[in-house]
VEXDREN-2710 file (C-alpha; in Angstrom, 1 decimal):
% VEXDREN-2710
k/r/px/py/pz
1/UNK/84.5/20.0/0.2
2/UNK/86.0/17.4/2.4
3/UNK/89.8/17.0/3.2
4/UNK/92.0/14.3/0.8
5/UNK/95.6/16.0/1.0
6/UNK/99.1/15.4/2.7
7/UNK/97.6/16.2/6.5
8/UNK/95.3/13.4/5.6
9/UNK/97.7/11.4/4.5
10/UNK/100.2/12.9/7.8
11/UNK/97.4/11.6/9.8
12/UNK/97.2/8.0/8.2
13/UNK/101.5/7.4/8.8
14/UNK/100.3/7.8/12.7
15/UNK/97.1/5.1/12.0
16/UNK/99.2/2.9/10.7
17/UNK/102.0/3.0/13.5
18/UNK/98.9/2.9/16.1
19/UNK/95.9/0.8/14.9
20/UNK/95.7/-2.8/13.9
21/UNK/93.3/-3.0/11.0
22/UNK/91.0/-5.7/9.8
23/UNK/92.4/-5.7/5.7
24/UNK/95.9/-4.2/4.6
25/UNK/95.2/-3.3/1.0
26/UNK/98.0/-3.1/-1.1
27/UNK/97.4/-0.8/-4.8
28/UNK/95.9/2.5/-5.2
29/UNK/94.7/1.7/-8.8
30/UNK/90.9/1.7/-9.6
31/UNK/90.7/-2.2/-8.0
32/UNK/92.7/-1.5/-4.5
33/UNK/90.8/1.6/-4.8
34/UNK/87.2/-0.1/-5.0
35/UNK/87.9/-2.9/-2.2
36/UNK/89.0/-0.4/0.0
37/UNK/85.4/1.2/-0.6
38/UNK/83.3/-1.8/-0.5
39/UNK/85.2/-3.1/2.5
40/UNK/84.8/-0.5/4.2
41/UNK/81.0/-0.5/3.1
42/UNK/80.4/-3.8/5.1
43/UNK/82.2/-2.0/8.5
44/UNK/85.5/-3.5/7.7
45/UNK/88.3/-1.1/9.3
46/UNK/90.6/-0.8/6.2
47/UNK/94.0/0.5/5.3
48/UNK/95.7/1.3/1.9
49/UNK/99.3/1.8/0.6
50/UNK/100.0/3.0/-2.7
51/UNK/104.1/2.5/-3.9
52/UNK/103.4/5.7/-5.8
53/UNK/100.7/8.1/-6.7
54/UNK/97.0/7.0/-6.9
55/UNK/96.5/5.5/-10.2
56/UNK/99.7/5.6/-11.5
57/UNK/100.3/2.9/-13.6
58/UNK/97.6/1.2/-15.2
59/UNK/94.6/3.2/-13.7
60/UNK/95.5/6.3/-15.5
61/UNK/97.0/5.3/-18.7
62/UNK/93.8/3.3/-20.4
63/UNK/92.3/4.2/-23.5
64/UNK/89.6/5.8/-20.7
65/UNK/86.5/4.2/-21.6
66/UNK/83.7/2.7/-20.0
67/UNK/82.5/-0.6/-22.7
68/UNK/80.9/-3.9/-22.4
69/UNK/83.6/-5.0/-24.5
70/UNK/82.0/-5.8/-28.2
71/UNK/85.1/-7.6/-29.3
72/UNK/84.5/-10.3/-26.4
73/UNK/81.4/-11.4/-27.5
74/UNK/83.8/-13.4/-30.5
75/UNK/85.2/-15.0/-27.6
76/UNK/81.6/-16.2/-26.2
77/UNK/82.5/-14.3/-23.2
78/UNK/78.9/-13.2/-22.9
79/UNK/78.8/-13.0/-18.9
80/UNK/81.5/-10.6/-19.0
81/UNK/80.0/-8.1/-21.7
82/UNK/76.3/-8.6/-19.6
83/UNK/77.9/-7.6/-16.7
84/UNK/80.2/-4.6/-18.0
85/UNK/77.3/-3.4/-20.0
86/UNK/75.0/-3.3/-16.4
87/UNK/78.0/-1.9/-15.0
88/UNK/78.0/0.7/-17.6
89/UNK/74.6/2.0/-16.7
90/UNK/75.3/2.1/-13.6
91/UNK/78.2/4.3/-14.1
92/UNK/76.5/6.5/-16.6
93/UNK/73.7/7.3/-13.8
94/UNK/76.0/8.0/-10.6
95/UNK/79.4/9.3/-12.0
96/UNK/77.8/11.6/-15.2
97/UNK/81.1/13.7/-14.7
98/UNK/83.3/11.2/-15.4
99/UNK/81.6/8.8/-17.2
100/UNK/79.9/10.4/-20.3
101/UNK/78.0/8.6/-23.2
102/UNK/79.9/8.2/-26.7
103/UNK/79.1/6.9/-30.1
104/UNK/81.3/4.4/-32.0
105/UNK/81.8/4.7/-35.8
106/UNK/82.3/0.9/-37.2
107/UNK/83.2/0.8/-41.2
108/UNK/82.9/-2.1/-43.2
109/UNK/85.1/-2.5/-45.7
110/UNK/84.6/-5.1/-49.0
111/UNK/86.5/-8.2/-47.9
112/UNK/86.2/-7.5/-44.0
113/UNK/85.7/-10.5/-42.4
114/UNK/83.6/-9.3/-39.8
115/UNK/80.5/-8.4/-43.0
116/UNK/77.3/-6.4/-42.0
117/UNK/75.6/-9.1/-41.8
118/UNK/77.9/-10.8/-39.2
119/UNK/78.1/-7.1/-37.5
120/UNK/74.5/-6.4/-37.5
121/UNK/73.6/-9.9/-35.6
122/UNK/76.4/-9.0/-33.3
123/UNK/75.2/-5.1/-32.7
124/UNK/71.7/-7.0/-31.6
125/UNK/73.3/-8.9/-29.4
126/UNK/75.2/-6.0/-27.3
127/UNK/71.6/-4.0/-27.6
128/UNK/70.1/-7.2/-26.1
129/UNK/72.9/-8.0/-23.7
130/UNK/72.5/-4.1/-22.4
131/UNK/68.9/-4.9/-21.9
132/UNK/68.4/-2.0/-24.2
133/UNK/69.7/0.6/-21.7
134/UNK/72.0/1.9/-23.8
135/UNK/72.8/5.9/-24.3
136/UNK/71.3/4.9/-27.8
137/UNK/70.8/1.7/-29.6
138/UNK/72.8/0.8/-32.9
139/UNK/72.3/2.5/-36.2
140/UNK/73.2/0.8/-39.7
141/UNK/74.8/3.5/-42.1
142/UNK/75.0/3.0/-46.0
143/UNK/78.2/4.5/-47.5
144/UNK/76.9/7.6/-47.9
145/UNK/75.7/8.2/-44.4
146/UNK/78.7/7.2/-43.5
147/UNK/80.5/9.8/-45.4
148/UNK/78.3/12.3/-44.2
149/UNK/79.4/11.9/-40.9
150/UNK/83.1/10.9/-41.4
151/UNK/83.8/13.3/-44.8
152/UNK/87.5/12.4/-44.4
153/UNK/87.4/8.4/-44.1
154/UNK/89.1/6.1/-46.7
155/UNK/86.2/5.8/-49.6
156/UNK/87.8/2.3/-51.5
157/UNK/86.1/-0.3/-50.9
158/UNK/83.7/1.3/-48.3
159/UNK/80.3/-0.3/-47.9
160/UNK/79.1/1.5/-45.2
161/UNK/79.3/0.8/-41.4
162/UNK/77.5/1.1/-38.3
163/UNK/76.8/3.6/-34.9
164/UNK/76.4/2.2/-31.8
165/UNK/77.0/3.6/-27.8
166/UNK/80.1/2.8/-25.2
167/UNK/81.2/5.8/-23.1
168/UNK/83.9/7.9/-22.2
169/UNK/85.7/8.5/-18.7
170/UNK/88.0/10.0/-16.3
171/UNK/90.1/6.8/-15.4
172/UNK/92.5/8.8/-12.7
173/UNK/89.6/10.7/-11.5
174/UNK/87.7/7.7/-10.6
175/UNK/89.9/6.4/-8.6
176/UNK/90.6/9.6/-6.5
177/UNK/86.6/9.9/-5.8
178/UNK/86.7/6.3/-5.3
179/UNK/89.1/6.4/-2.7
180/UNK/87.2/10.0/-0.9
181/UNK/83.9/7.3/-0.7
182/UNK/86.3/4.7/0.6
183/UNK/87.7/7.7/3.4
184/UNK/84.0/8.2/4.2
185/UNK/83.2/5.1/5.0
186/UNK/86.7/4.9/7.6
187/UNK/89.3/3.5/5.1
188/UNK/92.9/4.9/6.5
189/UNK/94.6/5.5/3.4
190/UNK/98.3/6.9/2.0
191/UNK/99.7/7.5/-1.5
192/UNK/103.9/7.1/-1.6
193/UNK/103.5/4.3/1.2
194/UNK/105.4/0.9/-0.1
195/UNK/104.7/-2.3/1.5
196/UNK/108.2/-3.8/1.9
197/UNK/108.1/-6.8/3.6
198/UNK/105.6/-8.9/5.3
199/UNK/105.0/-9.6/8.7
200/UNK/104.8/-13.4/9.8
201/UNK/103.3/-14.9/12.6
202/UNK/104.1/-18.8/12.0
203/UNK/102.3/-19.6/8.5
204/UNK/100.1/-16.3/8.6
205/UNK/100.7/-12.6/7.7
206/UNK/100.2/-10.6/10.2
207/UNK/100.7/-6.9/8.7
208/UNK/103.5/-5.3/6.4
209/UNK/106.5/-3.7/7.2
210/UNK/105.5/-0.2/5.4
211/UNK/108.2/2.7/4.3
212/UNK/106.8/6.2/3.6
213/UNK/108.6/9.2/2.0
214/UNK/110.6/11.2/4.1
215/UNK/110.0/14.7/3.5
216/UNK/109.7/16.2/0.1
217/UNK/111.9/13.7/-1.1
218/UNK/111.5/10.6/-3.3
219/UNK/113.5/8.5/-0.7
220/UNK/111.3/5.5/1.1
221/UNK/113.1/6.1/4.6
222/UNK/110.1/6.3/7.2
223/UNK/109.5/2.7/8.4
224/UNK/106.6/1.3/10.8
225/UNK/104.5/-1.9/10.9
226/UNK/101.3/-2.1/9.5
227/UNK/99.4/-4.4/11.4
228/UNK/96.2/-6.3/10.0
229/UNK/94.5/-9.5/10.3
230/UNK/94.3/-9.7/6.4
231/UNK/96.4/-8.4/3.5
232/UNK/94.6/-8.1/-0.2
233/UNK/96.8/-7.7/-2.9
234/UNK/95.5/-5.1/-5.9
235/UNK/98.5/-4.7/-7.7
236/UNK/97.7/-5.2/-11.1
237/UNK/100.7/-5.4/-13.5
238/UNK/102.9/-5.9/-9.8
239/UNK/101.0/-8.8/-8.4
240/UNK/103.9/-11.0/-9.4
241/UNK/106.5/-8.6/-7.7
242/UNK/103.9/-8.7/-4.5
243/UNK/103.9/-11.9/-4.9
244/UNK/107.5/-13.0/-5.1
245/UNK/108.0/-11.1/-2.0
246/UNK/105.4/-13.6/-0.2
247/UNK/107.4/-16.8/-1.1
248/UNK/110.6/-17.6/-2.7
249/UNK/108.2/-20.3/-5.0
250/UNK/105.6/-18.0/-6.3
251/UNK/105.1/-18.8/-9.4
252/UNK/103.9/-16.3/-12.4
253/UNK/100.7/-15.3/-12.8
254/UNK/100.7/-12.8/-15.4
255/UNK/101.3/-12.1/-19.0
256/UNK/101.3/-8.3/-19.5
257/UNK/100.3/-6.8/-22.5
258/UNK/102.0/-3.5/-23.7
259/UNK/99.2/-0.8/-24.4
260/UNK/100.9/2.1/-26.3
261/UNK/98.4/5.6/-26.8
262/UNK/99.3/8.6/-28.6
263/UNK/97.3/12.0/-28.2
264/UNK/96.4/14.4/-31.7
265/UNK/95.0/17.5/-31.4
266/UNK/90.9/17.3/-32.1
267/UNK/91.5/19.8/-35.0
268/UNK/93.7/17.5/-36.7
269/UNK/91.1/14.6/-36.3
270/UNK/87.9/16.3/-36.4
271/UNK/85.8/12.8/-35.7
272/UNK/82.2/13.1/-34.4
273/UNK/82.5/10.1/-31.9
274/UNK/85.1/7.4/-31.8
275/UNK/85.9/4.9/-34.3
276/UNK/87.1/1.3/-35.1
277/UNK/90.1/0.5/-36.9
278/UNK/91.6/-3.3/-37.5
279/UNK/95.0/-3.5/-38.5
280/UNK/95.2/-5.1/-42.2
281/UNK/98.5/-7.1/-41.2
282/UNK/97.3/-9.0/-38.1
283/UNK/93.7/-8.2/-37.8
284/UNK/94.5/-6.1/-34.1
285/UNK/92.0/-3.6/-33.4
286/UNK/92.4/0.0/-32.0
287/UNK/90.3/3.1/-31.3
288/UNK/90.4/7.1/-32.3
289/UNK/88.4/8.8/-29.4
290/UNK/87.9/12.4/-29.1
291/UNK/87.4/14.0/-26.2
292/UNK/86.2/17.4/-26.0
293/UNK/86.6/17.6/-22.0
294/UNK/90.1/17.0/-21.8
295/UNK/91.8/20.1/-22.2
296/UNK/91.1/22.2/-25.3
297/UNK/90.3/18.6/-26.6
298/UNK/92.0/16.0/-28.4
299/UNK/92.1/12.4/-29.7
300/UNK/93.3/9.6/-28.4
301/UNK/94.6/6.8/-30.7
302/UNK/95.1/3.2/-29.4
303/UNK/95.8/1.0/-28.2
304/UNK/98.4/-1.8/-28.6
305/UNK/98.2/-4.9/-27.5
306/UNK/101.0/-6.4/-27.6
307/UNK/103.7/-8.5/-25.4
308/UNK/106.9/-7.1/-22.8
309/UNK/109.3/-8.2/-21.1
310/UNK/110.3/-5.1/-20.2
311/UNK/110.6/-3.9/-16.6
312/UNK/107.8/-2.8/-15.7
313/UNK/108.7/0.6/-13.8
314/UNK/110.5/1.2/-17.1
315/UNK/108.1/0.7/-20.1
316/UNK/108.4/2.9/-22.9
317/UNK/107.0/4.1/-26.6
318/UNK/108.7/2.8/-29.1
319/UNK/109.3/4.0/-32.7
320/UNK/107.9/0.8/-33.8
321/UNK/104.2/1.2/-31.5
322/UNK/104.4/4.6/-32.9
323/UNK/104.5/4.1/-37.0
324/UNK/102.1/0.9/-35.8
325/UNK/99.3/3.2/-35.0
326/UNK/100.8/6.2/-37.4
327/UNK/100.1/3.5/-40.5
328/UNK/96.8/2.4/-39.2
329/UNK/95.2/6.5/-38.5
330/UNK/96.8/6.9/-42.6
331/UNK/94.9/3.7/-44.0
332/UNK/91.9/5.1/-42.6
333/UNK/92.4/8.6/-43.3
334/UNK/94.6/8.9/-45.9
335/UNK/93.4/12.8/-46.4
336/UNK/94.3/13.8/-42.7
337/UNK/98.3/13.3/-44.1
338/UNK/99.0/12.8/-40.4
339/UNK/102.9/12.8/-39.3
340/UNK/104.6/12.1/-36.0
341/UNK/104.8/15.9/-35.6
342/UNK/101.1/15.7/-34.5
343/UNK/101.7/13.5/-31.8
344/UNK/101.0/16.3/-28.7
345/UNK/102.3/13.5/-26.2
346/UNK/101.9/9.2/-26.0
347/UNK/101.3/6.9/-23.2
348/UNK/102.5/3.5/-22.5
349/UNK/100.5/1.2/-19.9
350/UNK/100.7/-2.6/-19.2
351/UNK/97.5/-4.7/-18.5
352/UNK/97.8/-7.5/-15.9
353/UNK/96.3/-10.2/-18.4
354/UNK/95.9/-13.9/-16.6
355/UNK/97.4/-16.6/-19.1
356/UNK/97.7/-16.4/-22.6
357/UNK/101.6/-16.1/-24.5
358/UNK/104.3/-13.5/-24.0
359/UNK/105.5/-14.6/-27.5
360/UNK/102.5/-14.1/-29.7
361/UNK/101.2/-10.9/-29.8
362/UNK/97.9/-11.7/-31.5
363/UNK/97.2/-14.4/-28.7
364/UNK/96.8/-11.5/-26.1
365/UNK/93.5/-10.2/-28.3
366/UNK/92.3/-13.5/-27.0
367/UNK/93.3/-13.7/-23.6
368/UNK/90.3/-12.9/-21.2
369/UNK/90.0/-9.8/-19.5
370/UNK/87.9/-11.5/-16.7
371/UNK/89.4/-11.1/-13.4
372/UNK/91.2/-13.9/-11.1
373/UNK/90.9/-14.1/-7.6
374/UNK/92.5/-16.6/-5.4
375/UNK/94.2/-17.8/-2.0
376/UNK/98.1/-16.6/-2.1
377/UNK/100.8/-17.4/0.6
378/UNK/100.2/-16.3/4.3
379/UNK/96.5/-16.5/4.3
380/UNK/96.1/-13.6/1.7
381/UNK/94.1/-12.7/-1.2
382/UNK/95.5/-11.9/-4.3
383/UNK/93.0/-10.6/-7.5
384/UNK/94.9/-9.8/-11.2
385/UNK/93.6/-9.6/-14.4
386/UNK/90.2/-7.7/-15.0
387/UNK/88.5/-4.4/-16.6
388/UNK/88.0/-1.1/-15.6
389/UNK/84.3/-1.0/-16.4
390/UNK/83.6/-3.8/-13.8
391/UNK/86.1/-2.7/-10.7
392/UNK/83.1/-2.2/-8.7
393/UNK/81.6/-5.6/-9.0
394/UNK/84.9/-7.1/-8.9
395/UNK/85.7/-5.3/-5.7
396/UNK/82.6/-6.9/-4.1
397/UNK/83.5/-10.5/-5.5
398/UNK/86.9/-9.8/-3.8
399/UNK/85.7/-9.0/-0.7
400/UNK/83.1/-12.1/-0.7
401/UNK/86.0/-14.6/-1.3
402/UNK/88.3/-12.9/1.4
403/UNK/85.3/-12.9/3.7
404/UNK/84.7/-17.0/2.8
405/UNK/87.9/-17.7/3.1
406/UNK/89.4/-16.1/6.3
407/UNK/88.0/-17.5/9.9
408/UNK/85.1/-15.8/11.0
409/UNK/85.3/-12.7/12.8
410/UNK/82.3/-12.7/15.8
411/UNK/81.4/-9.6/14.6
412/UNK/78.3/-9.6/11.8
413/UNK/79.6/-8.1/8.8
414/UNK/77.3/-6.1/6.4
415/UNK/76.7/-6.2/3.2
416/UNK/78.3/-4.5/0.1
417/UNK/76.8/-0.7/-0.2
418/UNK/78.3/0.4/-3.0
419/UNK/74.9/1.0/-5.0
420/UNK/75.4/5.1/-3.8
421/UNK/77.2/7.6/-6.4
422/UNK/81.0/7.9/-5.6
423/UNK/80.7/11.6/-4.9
424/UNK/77.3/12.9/-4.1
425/UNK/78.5/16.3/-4.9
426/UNK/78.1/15.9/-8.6
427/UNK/74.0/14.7/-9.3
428/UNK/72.4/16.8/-11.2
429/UNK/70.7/18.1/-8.1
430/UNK/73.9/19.4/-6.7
431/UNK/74.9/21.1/-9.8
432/UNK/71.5/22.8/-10.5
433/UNK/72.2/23.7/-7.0
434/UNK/75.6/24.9/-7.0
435/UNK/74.7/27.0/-10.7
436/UNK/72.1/28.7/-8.8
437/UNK/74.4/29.9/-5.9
438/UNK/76.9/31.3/-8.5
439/UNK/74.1/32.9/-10.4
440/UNK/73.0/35.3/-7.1
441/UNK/76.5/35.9/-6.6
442/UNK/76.8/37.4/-10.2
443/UNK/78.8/34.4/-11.3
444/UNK/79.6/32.2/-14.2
445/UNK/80.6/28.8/-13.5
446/UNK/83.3/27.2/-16.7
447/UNK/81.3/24.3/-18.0
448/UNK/85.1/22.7/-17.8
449/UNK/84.7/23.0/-14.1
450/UNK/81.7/21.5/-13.5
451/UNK/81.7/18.6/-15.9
452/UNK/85.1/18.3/-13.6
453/UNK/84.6/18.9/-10.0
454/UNK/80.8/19.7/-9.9
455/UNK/79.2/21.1/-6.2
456/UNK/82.6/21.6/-5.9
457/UNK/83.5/24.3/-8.8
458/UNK/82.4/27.4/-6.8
459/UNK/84.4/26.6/-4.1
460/UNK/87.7/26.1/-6.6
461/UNK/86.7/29.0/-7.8
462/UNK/87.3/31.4/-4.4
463/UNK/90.2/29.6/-3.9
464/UNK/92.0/31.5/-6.3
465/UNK/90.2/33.9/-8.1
466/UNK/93.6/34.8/-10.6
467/UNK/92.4/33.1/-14.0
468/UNK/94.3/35.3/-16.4
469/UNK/96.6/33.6/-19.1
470/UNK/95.6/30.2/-18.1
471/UNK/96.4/27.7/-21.1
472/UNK/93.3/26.9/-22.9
473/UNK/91.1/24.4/-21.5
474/UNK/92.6/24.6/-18.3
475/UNK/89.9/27.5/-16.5
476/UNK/91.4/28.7/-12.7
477/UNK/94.3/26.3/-12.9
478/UNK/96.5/28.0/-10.0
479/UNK/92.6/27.2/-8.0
480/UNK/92.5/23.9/-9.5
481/UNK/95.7/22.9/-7.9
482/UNK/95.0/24.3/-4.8
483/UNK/91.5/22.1/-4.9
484/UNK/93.9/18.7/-5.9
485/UNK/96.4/19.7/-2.6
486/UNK/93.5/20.1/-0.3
487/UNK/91.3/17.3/-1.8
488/UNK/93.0/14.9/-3.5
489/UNK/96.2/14.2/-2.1
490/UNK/98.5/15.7/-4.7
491/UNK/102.1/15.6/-2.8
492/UNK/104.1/16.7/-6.3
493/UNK/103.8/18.9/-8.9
494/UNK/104.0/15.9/-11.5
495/UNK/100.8/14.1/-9.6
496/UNK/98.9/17.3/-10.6
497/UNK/100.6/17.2/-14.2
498/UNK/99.9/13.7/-15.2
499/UNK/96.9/12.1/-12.9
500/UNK/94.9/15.1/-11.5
501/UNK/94.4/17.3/-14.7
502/UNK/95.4/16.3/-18.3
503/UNK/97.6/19.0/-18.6
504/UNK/100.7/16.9/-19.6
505/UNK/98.7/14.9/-22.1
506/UNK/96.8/17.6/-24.0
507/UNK/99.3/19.9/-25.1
508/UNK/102.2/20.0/-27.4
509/UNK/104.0/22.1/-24.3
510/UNK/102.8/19.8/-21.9
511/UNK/102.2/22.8/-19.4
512/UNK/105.7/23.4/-18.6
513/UNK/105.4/27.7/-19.1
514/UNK/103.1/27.5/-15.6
515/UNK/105.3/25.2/-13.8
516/UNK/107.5/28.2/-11.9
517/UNK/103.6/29.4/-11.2
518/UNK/102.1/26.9/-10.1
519/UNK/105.4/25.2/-8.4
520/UNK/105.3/28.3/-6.5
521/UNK/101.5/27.7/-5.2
522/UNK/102.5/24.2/-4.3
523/UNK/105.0/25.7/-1.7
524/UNK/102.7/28.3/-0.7
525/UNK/99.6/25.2/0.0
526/UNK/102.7/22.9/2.1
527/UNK/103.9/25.6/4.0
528/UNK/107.4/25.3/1.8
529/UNK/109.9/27.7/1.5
530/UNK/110.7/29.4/-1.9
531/UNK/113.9/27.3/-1.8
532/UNK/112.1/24.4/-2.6
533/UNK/110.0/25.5/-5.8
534/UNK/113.0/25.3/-8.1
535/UNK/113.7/21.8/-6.9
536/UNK/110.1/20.9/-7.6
537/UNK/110.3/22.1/-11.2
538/UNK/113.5/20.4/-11.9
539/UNK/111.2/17.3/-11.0
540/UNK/108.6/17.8/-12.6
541/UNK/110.5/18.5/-16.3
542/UNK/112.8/15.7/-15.6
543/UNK/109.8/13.3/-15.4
544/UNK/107.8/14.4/-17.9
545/UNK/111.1/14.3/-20.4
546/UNK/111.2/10.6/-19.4
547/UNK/107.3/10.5/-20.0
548/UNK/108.1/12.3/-23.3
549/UNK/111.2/10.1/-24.8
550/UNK/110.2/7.4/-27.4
551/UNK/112.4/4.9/-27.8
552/UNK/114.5/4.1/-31.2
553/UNK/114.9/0.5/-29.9
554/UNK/113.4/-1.2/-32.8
END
C-alpha cells in the first residue's frame, strides 16, 4: 500500500516552492489526472493542482459508465465510438474493479422512430465497430422476452426491444488510481492547490502563482510560485475561467450542458441491467442503471442534458430536472408508482461541451463529445470537451500536441506507457493472492472490499478491525477511511462522504449517524485535537445540506 495522503501532499507544497518542473498541470479531474500519468510516462517531471478535491466537479458526478457511445453513431461520429469502444476493452481488462461489464435493455415501442429494423442495423454496427470484443454481443428480444426480463415495463404498444453490452464504473475512483500511477511515475501532485495567477516572462508563462489551504481551513492563504516551462490546462467546465485569467480577450470556448442524476433505492427499481428511455416530448434520452456495488445498491436515473448559465461553483437540481426524469421513470414503469420520496439523493454536473447553443436544449444531444485541443495564450495548451471512456487516449493526444508544439527540449523524450493497469494491485492475480493470505489467517475478505480496493482489502482490514454497526454496504468503514487518509489524499470528512465512498449518494441518511465516528478517526489519522472534530462535522452536514437542496426555481 503506497502513501497518497496530506504528508504527500505536505511534501508536494515544498516541491513546488523548490523545483522548476517541465509541465504545470492544472485539474485533478479524470483528463488532468491522465496527462499527468502519461506525461510522466515519457520522463516528463510533472506537477498538478487541483482548486478543490480530486474529481470534484465533473469527474465524479457522471452517469459512471464506460460506453462507445451508441447514440453517436446518428451523428456519423464513427471514429469516436471505434475508439471508445477499444478504449472500453481496454478498461474492462486492466481496471475490472472499477470498470465492470453491463447489459443495456432497449424497448421499442410502436411508432418509435428509431424501429427494430433501424436498431438492429445499428446494434451490428457497435458489434462490428467493437471488433466483436464486447462483454456479450447484442440480443433481439420479442415482447415477451422482454417482459420476462423487465415484468414491470410499460406493455402498450411494446414490440419488443433489444440487449446489448456497455459497462459500469467508478468515475472518482479512477481518477484517484490514476493519479497513484501518475505519483509512480514522479508526478508531484496536490488536491486544494489553486492556480491564481500566471507567471510571465515577456510573451511566455513561466509557472503559476499557486495558493494552498492553510491549515484545516477552507481559506486559500499559503502562496508560492510554481515554476514550469509549460502549463496544460485540464479544467473541464473551468477552461473558460482558466482561460480568462490568461488574457483579458479570451474568448469562449464552451457551452456547458447541465447533467442532473437522481439515486432510487435498487428495491424500488428492481432492473436486471440498465435501460433506455427517450423522452416522448423532445426525443432526449436518459438511462436507469443499477448498481449493486455501490452501497447496499441503487439506481441511478439520468441524465439531463440540457443548457446553464448558471455559475458554475453554484449549479443546482431543480424541481423542474426533477419531475423531468420523475415523468420519464412513470411512462416507463407506470407500476413502480414512483414519487419524489424515493429520491435517496440527486446530483448535478456540467459537461464542458465545444460549440453547439446555450439556448436550445435539444441542440446539445448533438454537439460532439470529441475532445478539443489547441494553442492558448502564453505558449500553453488548453484541451475541453471530451468523454470519460477515452481520457486515456486523449491524455496521450494531449501530450503529443504539447510536445509538437513547445521548442524542443535536448533531452529524448519517450514514448506514452500507459498500456500497464492503473493499479497493479487489483489483477486477478493479486486478488487470488491476497484471498489466499486471508484464508491461512482464518479470514474472510467482504466481496465489497475487494471489488473496491483489491490487494489492498487485507491491509484495510487491520487497520481497524471495529466493523460493528456499520451501515449496510459500507463493510470496515472507520478502516476504510483510515485507507482514503493514508492512500488517497482525503484532507476532509466530506471528500470521504462524496468522492471516496458512495456513502452520501446511496442512502436516504446520507451517512450523517457515523459522522461524530468517523469525524473523530479523522482527528485521530491528522494528529488533530478533539477540538476540531465538531468543527469538521458542522462541515461536513453543512455541505451535504447544500448537496441535498433542490431548487423550486422553476
Amino acid at each position: 500500500m503506497k502513501e497518497f495522503s496530506f504528508r504527500t501532499r505536505e511534501r508536494s507544497l515544498q516541491r513546488f516552492q523548490d523545483e522548476v518542473f517541465d509541465v504545470l498541470i492544472i485539474g485533478g479531474g479524470i483528463t488532468g489526472a491522465a496527462v499527468a500519468r502519461d506525461a510522466s510516462s515519457r520522463g516528463l517531471k510533472v506537477a498538478l493542482v487541483e482548486r478543490m478535491d480530486f474529481a470534484f466537479g465533473t469527474s465524479s458526478r457522471s452517469s459512471k459508465l464506460i460506453h462507445g457511445g451508441l447514440r453517436y453513431l446518428q451523428n456519423l461520429e464513427f471514429g469516436l465510438v471505434f475508439e471508445a469502444l477499444s478504449e472500453r476493452s481496454h478498461l474492462l481488462k486492466t481496471a475490472p474493479h472499477m470498470v465492470k461489464p453491463l447489459p443495456f435493455y432497449f424497448p421499442v415501442y410502436r411508432g418509435d422512430s428509431h424501429g427494430r429494423i433501424l436498431m438492429s442495423f445499428g446494434l451490428w454496427l457497435y458489434d462490428l465497430l467493437a471488433l466483436f470484443r464486447a462483454p456479450g454481443l447484442h440480443k433481439g428480444l420479442s415482447r415477451k422476452q422482454f417482459l420476462e426480463e423487465v415484468p414491470f415495463l410499460k406493455t402498450e404498444g411494446l414490440r419488443g426491444g433489444f440487449r446489448f453490452y456497455d459497462a459500469s464504473m467508478w468515475d472518482d475512483v479512477l481518477v484517484i488510481e490514476t493519479l497513484k500511477a501518475a505519483q509512480e511515475e514522479g508526478a508531484v501532485v496536490a488536491n486544494y492547490i489553486e492556480a491564481s495567477e500566471p507567471v510571465w516572462d515577456g510573451e511566455q508563462i513561466i509557472g503559476f502563482k499557486v495558493k494552498g489551504l492553510s491549515g484545516n481551513g477552507l481559506k486559500y492563504e499559503k502562496e508560492c510560485v510554481l515554476r514550469a516551462h509549460h502549463t496544460i490546462v485540464c479544467a473541464g467546465p473551468w477552461a473558460d475561467q482558466v482561460g480568462a485569467k490568461l488574457s483579458k480577450t479570451w474568448k469562449r470556448w464552451l457551452t456547458p450542458s447541465k447533467g442532473v442524476h437522481l439515486v432510487f433505492d435498487l428495491k424500488r427499481i428492481p432492473l436486471p441491467g440498465a435501460f433506455v428511455m427517450s423522452h416522448p416530448k423532445d426525443g432526449r434520452v436518459a438511462f436507469v442503471i443499477p448498481r449493486t456495488d455501490l452501497g447496499d445498491g441503487v439506481v441511478i436515473v439520468g441524465t439531463t442534458d440540457g443548457p446553464t448559465q448558471e455559475d458554475l461553483d453554484q449549479v443546482q437540481v431543480s424541481t423542474l430536472e426533477v419531475e423531468y426524469l420523475m415523468e420519464l421513470l412513470n411512462q416507463y414503469f407506470p407500476t413502480l408508482q414512483l414519487t419524489p420520496s424515493d429520491i435517496l439523493s440527486s446530483y448535478v454536473g456540467i459537461r464542458p461541451l465545444m460549440g453547439g447553443s446555450a439556448d436550445e436544449a435539444t441542440v446539445l444531444q448533438k454537439v460532439s463529445r470529441e475532445h478539443h485541443i489547441d494553442q492558448g495564450p502564453g505558449g500553453t495548451v488548453i484541451v475541453a470537451g471530451g468523454k470519460y471512456t477515452t481520457h486515456r487516449t486523449m491524455a496521450r493526444e494531449v501530450v503529443d500536441f504539447g510536445l509538437k508544439f513547445w521548442k524542443k527540449d535536448s533531452r529524448e523524450i519517450g514514448r506514452s506507457q500507459t498500456d500497464t493497469p492503473v493499479n497493479p494491485q487489483v489483477t486477478v492475480e493479486a486478488i487470488q493472492k491476497i484471498k489466499s493470505l486471508a484464508s491461512d489467517r482464518g479470514l474472510e475478505i467482504p466481496e465489497k472490499l475487494l471489488g473496491r480496493y483489491g490487494g489492498d482489502a487485507l491491509s484495510l482490514m487491520e487497520m481497524d478491525s471495529d466493523s460493528e454497526n456499520d451501515p449496510a454496504g459500507f463493510p470496515y468503514l472507520k478502516a476504510q477511511l483510515r485507507y482514503s487518509i493514508r492512500s488517497e489524499m482525503v484532507l476532509f470528512l466530506e471528500d470521504f462522504y462524496l468522492r471516496r465512498v458512495p456513502l452520501y449518494a446511496t442512502r436516504k441518511d446520507h451517512g450523517l449517524p457515523w459522522a461524530n465516528a468517523l469525524a473523530e478517526v479523522w482527528a485521530e489519522e491528522q494528529g488533530l485535537s478533539h477540538l476540531e472534530v465538531q468543527a469538521e462535522v458542522d462541515r461536513l452536514q453543512a455541505e451535504l445540506a447544500k448537496r441535498s437542496q433542490i431548487s423550486f426555481v422553476k
